[in-house]
C-alpha positions as CSV (number, residue, x, y, z in Angstrom):
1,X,101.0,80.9,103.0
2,X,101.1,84.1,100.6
3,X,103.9,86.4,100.3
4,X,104.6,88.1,103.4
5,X,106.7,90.5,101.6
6,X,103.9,92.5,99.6
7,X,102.5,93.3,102.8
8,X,103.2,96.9,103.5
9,X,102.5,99.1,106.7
10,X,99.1,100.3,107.1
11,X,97.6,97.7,105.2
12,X,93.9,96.8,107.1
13,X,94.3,92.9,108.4
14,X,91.0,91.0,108.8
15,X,89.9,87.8,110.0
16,X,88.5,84.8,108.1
17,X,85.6,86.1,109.2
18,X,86.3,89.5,107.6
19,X,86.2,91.7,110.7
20,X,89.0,94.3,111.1
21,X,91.5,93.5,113.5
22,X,93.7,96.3,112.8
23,X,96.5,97.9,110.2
24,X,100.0,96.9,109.8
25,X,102.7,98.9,111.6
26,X,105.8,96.8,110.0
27,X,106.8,93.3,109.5
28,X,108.8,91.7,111.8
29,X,111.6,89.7,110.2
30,X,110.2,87.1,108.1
31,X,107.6,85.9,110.7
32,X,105.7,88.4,112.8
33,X,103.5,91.1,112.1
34,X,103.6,94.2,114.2
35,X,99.8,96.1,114.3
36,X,99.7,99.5,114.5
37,X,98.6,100.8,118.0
38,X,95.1,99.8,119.6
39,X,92.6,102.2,121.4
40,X,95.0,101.4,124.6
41,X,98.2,102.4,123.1
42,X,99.3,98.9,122.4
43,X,101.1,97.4,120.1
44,X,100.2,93.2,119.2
45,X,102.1,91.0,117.3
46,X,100.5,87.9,114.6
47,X,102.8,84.6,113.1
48,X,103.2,85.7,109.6
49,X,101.8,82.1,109.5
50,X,98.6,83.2,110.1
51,X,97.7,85.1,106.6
52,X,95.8,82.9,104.0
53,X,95.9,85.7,101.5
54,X,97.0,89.2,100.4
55,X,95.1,91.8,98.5
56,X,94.3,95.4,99.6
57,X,93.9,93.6,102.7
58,X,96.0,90.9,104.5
59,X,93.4,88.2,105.1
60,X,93.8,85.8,107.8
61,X,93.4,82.5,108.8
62,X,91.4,82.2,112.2
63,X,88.6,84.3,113.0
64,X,88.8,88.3,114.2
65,X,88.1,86.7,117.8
66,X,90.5,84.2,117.6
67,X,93.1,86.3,116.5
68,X,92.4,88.7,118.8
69,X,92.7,86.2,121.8
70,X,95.9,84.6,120.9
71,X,98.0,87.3,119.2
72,X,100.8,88.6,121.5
73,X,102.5,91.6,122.8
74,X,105.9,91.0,121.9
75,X,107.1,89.2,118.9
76,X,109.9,87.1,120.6
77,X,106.1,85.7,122.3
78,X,105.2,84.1,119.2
């Protein structure tokens, strides 16, 4: 797992498949990721677990669509 902590708020996070999924509102603790707002106002939350690498860009693990159907609207969720 990279570094959690060099990933900063509004960072873009993409899937394996390197398709946005949204930006980084804030890190929760040492194992959640809060994203910024969708179209809808809402707020999801991904398992620090799931980033495979950190650039410009936190790069995940899974897939924009698999991401997508399994990240969470409250951290405590995850």
């Amino acid at each position: 797992m990279a570094d959690i902590k060099s990933i900063k708020p509004h960072m873009s996070v993409v899937g394996s498949d390197n398709v946005p999924i949204g930006r980084v509102d804030h890190l929760e603790g040492d194992n959640a990721i809060k994203l910024t707002r969708d179209r809808s106002g809402q707020h999801h939350f991904i398992p620090a677990g799931w980033v495979s690498s950190i650039d410009d860009k936190v790069h995940l693990n899974r897939s924009c669509n698999e991401a997508m159907s399994e990240w969470r609207d409250r951290a405590s969720l995850l």
